[in-house]
N, C-alpha and C positions, 0 to 999 in steps of 0.2 A: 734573729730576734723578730717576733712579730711586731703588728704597729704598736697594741696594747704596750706590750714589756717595754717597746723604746719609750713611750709617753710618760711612764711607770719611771725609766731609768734618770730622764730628764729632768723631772720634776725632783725626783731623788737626791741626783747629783746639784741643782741647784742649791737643794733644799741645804746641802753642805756647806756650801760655797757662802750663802747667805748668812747663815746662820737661823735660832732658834727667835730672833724678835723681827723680822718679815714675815709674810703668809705668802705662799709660791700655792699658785692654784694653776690646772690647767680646765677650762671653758671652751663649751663649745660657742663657736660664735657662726652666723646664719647672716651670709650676704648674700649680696643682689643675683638674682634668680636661683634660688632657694639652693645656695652652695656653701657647705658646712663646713668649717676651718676649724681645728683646734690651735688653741691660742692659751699661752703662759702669760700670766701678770703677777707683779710681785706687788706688794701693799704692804705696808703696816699702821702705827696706831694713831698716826701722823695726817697722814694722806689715804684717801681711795683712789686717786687716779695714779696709773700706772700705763707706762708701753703697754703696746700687746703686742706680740713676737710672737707670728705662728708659727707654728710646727710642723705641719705636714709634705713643706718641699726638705725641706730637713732630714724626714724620715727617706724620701727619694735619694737626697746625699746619704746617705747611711745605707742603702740598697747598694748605691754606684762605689759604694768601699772609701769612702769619707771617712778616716777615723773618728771613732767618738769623744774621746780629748778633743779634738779637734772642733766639734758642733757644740762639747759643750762651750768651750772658752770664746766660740761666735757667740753665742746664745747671750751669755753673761754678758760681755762685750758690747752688743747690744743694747743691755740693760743698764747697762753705766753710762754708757754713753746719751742716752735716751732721757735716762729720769733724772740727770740733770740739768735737762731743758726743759721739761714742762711744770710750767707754773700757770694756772688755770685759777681763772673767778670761781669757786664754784657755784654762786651765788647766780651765776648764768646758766644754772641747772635747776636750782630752788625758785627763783625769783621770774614770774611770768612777763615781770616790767622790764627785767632786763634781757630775756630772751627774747623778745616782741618783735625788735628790729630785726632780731639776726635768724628769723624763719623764711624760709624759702620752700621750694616743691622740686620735686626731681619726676621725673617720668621712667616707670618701670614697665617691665611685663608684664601684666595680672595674671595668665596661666600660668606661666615660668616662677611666680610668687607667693604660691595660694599658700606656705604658712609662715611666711613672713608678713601676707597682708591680715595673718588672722591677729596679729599682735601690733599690728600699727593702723591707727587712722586714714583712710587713703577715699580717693576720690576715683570713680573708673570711667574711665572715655575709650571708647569701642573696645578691643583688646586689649588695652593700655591701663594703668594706675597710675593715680597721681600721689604719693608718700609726702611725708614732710621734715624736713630736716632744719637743724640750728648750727647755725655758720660760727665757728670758735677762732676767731684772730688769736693767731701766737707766734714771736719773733722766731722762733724757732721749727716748729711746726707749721707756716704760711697759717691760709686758711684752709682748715680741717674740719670735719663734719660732721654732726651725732642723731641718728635717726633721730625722730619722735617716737616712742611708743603710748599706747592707751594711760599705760601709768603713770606720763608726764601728764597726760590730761588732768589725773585725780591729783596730782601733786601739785599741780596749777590751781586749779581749782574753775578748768574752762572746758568749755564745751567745742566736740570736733566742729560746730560750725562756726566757731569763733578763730578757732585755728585756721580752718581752711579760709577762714577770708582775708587775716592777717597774711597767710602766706599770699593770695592772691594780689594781695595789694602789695605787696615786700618785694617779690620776685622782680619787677619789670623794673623797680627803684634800686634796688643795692646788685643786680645781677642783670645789667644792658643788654638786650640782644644785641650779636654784632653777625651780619649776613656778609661775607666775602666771597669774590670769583674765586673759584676751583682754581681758575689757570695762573691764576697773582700767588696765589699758595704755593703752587707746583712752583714755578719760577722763582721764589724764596728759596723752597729746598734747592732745587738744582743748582742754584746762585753759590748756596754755602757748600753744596756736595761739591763742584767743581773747583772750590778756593780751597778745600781741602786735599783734595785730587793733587793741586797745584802745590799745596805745603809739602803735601809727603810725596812727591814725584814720581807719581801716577800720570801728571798730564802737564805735557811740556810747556814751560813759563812763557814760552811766547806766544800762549794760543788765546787769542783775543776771547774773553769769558763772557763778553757780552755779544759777540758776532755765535759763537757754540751755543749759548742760552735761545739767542730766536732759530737757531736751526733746529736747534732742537724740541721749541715751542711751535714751529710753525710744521714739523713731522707727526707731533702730537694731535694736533689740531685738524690736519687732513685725516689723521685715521681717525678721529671720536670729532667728530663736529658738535655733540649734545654739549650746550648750555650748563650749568653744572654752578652752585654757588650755595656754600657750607655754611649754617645757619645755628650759632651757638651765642653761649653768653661770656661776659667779660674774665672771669676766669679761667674759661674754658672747661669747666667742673658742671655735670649734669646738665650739661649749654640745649638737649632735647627738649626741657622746658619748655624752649621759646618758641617752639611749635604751637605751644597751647597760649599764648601771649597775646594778650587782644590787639588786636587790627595789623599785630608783624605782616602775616599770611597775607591777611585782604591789600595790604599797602603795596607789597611784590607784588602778589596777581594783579591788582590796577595798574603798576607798569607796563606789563605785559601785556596786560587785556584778554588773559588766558588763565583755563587752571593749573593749577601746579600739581606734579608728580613732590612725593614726599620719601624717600629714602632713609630707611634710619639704618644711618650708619654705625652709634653705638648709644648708649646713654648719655653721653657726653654732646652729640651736636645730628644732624642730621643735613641732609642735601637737598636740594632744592632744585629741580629741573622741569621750565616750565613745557606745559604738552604742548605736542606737536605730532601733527600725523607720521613724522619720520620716525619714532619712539617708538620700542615694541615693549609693552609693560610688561609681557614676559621674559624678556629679556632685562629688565630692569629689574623686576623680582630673582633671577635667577643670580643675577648679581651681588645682590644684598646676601641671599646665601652665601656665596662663594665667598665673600669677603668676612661675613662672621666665622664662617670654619676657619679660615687659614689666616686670616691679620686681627679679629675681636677678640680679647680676653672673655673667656665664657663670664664671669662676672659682670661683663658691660654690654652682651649682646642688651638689644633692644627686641626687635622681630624679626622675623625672616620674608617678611613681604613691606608693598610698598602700598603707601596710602595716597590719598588726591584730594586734596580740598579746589572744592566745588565753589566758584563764583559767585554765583549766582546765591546762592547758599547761606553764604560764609560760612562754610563747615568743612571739619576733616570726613571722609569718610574713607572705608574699609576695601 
């Protein structure tokens, strides 16, 4: 079955299953760095909001011989489960007073986005774009996110540079920068990876977890001696922001008294390692590669090179 016919057969079979007073559409839906997902939403006369459930690793299990009873009654399953937890204002979609507080900015690729930035509002800083999003609290869904587009603009009845300032002013208030050592991080995992080790007897209960943690922190340490301190926000959600965060940057480099190398490590946070002539920024660029192919979800890369804000400056540059 090709992809067509399975999307064809899915929507079919739902459409069964539902019955004749839902509407089962399948949508294309266009995320962060201009990567196209088909996506099922069911609605009817009641509500527009719906799950969305995409489909495309779905059709992957359908290649690897996944029965299709089987994807369907996930799928449904899904759907039951889902749209009886969302209960949404929607009045925080219509209403600008009540969307106001809950705008923030994310930081994307601007080449990696060129038609996703043709439909949303966006600000660009050297390679980079600044998007805008509305923060949706729900007991069930934490806090979830729903781009801006232009035609919330008209539905507002405001202008992008009323937006972008609201978000400018919102982001540093409801979304903290929070900058932590690399190695307090590391030492967290390894802390729970070893108590785990130790649960399921991997590694024998009498081995002092705190004497194995600095041996293992202080072998880490002699081979990477580089400074290293991850720079995100309070939910840890689009935490890259806070690169663009007035005075974050300048407040580190005045500890230092040096510029900073800039790492973006995904959408979500970036690194922070101040220069030093030991540092080969090619080798720090080749890094960032390495790390986006084989550990970044192609949706969250950010770029494949590293930036440096300048001192003297106060600026990122390229």
């Amino acid at each position: 079955m090709e992809y067509k016919e399975f999307l064809d057969y899915i929507k079919s079979s739902i459409n069964q299953i539902i019955g004749k007073e839902k509407n089962v559409k399948i949508l294309k839906v266009l995320k962060t760095n201009d990567i196209e997902y088909d996506a099922l939403t069911i609605t009817d006369s009641h509500t527009n909001v719906s799950p969305t459930i995409y489909l495309n690793q779905y059709y992957i299990d359908y290649l690897n011989k996944k029965p299709l009873g089987q994807i369907i009654n996930e799928i449904y399953g899904l759907y039951e489960e889902h749209s009886k937890n969302i209960e949404l204002d929607i009045e925080i979609f219509t209403d600008f007073q009540k969307a106001k507080k809950r705008i923030a900015y994310k930081v994307i690729n601007a080449g990696q986005n060129e038609n996703l930035l043709k439909d949303c509002p966006h600000i660009r800083k050297l390679d980079l774009a600044l998007v805008f999003y509305c923060i949706i609290d729900n007991d069930y869904l934490g806090s979830a996110t729903s781009l801006i587009h232009y035609n919330h603009l008209d539905m507002w009845g405001i202008s992008a540079e009323e937006l972008t300032g609201t978000a400018i002013e919102n982001a540093p208030a409801i979304l903290k920068p929070e900058l932590r050592d690399m190695n307090d991080i590391i030492y967290e995992m390894l802390k729970n990876d070893l108590h785990k080790q130790q649960i399921n007897g991997e590694l024998p209960i009498d081995v002092p977890i705190n004497e194995e943690l600095d041996r293992i922190m202080k072998s880490m340490k002699n081979q990477s001696p580089i400074e290293m301190y991850v720079l995100t926000n309070s939910l840890k959600q689009y935490g890259a922001s806070c690169m663009f965060y007035q005075n974050v940057l300048k407040k580190f480099s005045d500890n230092y008294n040096r510029d900073i190398y800039i790492l973006p490590s995904s959408v979500h946070e970036v690194i922070l390692v101040p220069v030093s002539e030991d540092i080969n920024i090619h080798h720090l660029n080749h890094m960032v590669k390495e790390v986006n192919r084989q550990d970044v979800d192609n949706c969250e890369i950010l770029s494949d090179h590293v930036y440096i804000y300048k001192r003297d400056k106060d600026e990122i540059i390229m």
